[in-house]
C-alpha positions, 0 to 999 in steps of 0.5 A: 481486484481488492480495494484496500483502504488505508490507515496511516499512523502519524502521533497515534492518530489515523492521518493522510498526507499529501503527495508524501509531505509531512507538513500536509497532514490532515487527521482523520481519527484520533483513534486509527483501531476504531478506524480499522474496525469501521473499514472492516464494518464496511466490507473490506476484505483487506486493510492497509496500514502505514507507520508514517512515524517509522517510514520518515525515522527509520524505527518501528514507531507504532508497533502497539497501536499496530498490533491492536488493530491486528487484534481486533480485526478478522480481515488480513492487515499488510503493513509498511514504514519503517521496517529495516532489519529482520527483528522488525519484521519478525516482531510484526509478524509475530503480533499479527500482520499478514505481510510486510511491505518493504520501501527504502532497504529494497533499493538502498540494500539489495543484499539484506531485503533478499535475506529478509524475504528468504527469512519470511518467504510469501511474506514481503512486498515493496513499496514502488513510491515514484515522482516523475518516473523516478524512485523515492526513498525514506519516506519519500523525502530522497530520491533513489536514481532508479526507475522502476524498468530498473529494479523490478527484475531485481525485486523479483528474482530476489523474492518479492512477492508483490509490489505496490505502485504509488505515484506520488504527485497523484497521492493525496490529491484525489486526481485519479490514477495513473493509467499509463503507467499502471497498465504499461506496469501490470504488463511488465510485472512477474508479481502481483501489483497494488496501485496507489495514489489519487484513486478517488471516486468509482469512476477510477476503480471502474478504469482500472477494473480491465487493467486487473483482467489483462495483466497483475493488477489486483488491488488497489489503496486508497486512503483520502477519498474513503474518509472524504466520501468522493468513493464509497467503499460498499458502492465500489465493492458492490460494483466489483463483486456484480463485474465479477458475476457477470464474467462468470455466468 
């Protein structure tokens, strides 16, 4: 299990948002490269980036701050927001971002997010954002009528090659993971699952540690509580790593 730390990009500066409100912003880092390359110096092994700009205005609003991060870290960056047509995604792609991570065009488009994911094949996951069982698009700010039971064979079968899952009355809040719903969805999924949203000390990655041994659990973003300190990310990686020599020996 990887523990993804998040730098979400709002006005070129590194932000977190509770529970998805653009109003609720705090800001982290005037510079979101330097916030890269110090969660890098820490030992993660993933990043994961968000164009808060671009998810709520559906353009690519980030693009060079973006492609600067990717420049100056070695660990493989995944990012989201704002990413609606093929061009876009190539664009990222090309500037260095390992995968793309798809919200609103895979629910609101079926059609069009099959043809981005056969154009960029292994290369698009989806943004699963959901606020009492029930999906958020365009930047969390409509709701989709559709649950998760309901559009996961369909992102599937058309070529998603993860998932992340956010609750997002948790988001932001530092108010632990859903438990029940990820272990109920680590079983479901025919793809690998990220969690998101209120994972906030190591007690939480210590919980869902079982989960990512018994279903498609296998990673898990965390933004707030990092920059807050509530969880250590070299604390936490130790944890993990020393969990994953122990099922060894």
């Amino acid at each position: 299990m990887i523990i993804y730390p998040a730098v979400d990009i709002q006005k070129g500066k590194a932000v977190r948002l509770r529970q998805g409100q653009a109003d609720q912003v705090t800001v982290f880092h005037d510079d979101p490269v330097s916030a890269a390359r110090h969660w890098q110096s820490l030992g993660a092994k993933w990043l994961h980036v968000v164009d808060l700009d671009g998810a709520f205005q559906g353009k690519a609003r980030s693009f060079e701050i973006v492609r600067a991060i990717c420049q100056s870290l070695v660990i493989p960056v995944q990012l989201g927001g704002g990413i609606r047509d093929a061009e876009i995604a190539k664009g990222y792609l090309e500037a260095g971002v390992s995968r793309l991570i798809i919200g609103t065009m895979a629910l609101e488009d079926p059609k069009r997010f099959q043809e981005l994911c056969q154009a960029f094949p292994q290369k698009i996951g989806v943004s699963l954002d959901a606020d009492q069982g029930v999906l958020k698009t365009r930047g969390w700010v409509e709701s989709s009528k559709q649950s998760i039971e309901e559009v996961l064979p369909r992102l599937a079968e058309a070529g998603a090659s993860f998932l992340i899952y956010t609750d997002i009355s948790r988001d932001g809040m530092q108010s632990g993971a859903n438990i029940a719903m990820l272990t109920h969805l680590a079983e479901i999924s025919p793809i690998p699952l990220l969690a998101a949203g209120g994972i906030a000390t190591l007690a939480d990655i210590q919980a869902l540690y079982p989960i990512s041994k018994k279903g498609r659990l296998t990673g898990v973003i965390s933004g707030r509580a990092l920059y807050e300190g509530s969880l250590d990310l070299t604390e936490a990686n130790a944890w993990l790593a020393a969990q994953e020599a122990a099922s060894k020996a």
